[in-house]
C-alpha positions as CSV (number, residue, x, y, z in Angstrom):
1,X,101.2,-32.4,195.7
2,X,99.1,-29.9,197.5
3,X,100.8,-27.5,197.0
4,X,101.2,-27.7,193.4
5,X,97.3,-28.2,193.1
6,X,97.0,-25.0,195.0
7,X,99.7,-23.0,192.6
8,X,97.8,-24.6,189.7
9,X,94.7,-22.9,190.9
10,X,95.9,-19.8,191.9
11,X,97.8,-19.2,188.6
12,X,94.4,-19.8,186.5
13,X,92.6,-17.5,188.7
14,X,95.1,-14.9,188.2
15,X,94.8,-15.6,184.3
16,X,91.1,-15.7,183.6
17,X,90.4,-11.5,183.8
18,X,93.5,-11.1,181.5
19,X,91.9,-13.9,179.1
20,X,88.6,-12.3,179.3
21,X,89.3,-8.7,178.5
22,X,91.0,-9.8,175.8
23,X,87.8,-11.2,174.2
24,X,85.8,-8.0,175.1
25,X,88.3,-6.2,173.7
26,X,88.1,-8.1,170.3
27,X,84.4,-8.4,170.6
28,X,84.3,-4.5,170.4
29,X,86.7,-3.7,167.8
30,X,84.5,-6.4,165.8
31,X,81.7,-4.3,166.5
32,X,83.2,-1.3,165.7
33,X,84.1,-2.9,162.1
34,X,80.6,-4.0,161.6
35,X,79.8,-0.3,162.3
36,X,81.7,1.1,160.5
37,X,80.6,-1.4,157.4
38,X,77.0,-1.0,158.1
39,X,77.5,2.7,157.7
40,X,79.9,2.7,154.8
41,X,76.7,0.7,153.2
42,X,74.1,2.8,154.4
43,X,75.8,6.0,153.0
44,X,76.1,4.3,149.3
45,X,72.1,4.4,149.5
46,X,71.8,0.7,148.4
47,X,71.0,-1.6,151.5
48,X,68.2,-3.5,152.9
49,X,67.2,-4.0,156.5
50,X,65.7,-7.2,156.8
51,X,63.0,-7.5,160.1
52,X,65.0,-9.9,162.4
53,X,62.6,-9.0,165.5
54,X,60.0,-6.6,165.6
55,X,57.7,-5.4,168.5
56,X,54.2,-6.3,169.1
57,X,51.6,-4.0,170.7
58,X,52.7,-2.8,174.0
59,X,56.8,-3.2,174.3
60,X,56.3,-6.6,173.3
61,X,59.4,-8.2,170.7
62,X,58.7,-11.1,168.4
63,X,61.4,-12.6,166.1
64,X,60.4,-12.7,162.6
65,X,62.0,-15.0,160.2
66,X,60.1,-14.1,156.8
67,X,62.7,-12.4,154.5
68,X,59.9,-11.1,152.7
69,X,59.7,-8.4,155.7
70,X,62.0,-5.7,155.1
71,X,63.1,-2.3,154.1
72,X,65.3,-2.0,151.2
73,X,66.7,1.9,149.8
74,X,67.7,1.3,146.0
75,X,69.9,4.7,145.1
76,X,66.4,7.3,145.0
77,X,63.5,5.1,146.0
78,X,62.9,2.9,148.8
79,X,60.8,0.1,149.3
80,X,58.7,-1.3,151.9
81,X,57.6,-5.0,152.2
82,X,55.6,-6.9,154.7
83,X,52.5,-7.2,156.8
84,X,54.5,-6.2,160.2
85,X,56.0,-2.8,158.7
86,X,52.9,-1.8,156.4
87,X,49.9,-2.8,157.2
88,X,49.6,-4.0,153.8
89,X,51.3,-7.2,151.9
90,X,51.9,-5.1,149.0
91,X,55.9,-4.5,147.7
92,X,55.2,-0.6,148.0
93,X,57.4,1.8,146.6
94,X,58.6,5.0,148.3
95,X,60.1,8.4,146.8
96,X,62.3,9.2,149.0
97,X,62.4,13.4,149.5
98,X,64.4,14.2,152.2
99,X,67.6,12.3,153.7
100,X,69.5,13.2,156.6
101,X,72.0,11.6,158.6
102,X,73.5,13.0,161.7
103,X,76.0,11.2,164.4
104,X,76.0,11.9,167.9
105,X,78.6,12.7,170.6
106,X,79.3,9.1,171.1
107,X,79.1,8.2,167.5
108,X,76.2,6.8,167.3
109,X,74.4,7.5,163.6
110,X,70.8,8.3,163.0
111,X,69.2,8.8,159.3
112,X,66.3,9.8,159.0
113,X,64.0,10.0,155.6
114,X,60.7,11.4,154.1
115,X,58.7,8.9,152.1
116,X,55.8,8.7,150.1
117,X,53.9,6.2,147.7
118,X,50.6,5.1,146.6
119,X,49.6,3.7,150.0
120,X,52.3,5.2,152.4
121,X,53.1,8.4,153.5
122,X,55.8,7.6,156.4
123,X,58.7,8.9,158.0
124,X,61.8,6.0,158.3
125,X,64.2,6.3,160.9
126,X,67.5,4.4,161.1
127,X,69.1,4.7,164.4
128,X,72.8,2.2,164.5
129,X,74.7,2.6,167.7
130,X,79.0,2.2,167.6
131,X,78.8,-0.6,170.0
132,X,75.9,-2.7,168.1
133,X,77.7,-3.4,165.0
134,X,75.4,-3.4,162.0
135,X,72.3,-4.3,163.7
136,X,70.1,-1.1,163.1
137,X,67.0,-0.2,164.8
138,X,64.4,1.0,162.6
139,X,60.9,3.3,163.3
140,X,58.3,3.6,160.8
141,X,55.9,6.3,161.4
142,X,53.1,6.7,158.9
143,X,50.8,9.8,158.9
144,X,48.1,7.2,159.2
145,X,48.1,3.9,161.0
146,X,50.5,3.1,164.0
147,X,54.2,3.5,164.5
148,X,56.1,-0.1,163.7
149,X,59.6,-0.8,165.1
150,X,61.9,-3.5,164.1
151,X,66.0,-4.1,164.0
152,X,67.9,-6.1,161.8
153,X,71.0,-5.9,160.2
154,X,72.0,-3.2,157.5
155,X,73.5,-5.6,154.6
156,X,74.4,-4.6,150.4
157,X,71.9,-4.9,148.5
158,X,74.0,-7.3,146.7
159,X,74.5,-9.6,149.5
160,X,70.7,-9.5,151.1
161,X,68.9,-12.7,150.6
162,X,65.8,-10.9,150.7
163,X,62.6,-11.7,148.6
164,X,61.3,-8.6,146.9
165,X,57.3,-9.8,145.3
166,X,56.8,-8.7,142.0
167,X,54.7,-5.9,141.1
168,X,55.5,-2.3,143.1
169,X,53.0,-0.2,144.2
């Protein structure tokens, strides 16, 4: 009986890293697809970002759960909402001038935009690395006012179960 305890245990010790590596290995390629969907979307220039955390002062992260707080691109203009990201509670409007997007060695993307409305004159940076999936880290950096970082996760317009106030600025 000993001995057959002491197979038993041997054998699942043996199978656990086989077991595990297979879940790592389906955890990535998952990633990978949530990449690759997050860009797919991002490219089509109709998404929105909505602020899942978002850092406070000095390297300091709160989550947010207000899905008034995001960053939505609708084909040419884009649209900032929120205290945490503007300064202002205002749905303001931004014409975007300039879009680029460039991937790394790795694969990583970064997009980057010009934008400008009647309150904001920023620049918007998307940064969504191969093994995060479609969580996106986002940098806002107005000409005026301090630079706000957030990530959340690049969803279609469509599907976003964001609240958008009435009445653009």
């Amino acid at each position: 009986m000993k001995k057959f305890f002491m197979t038993l245990c041997f054998l699942t010790a043996a199978l656990m890293p086989a077991v595990s590596q297979d879940k790592k290995a389906e955890r990535e390629a998952a990633a990978l697809a949530a990449f690759e969907q997050a860009l797919a979307t991002i490219e089509t220039k109709d998404f929105v970002i909505i602020a899942e955390s978002y850092m406070v002062g000095s390297g300091i992260w709160e989550t947010n759960t207000d899905v008034a707080v995001f960053f939505s691109y609708e084909k040419d203009f884009a649209y900032l909402q929120g205290a945490i990201l503007t300064g202002n509670t205002n749905t303001n409007k931004l014409e975007v001038s300039d879009f680029n997007q460039v991937a790394d060695k790795k694969g990583n993307v970064k997009v980057s935009m010009q934008a400008k409305g009647f309150f904001i004159n920023t620049k918007i940076e998307i940064s969504l690395k191969k093994t995060g999936g479609s969580i996106a880290d986002v940098i806002i950096t107005p000409t005026k006012g301090d630079v706000k970082r957030y990530t959340g996760e690049v969803v279609p317009r469509a599907q976003s179960k964001y609240f958008k106030r009435p009445g653009e600025i």
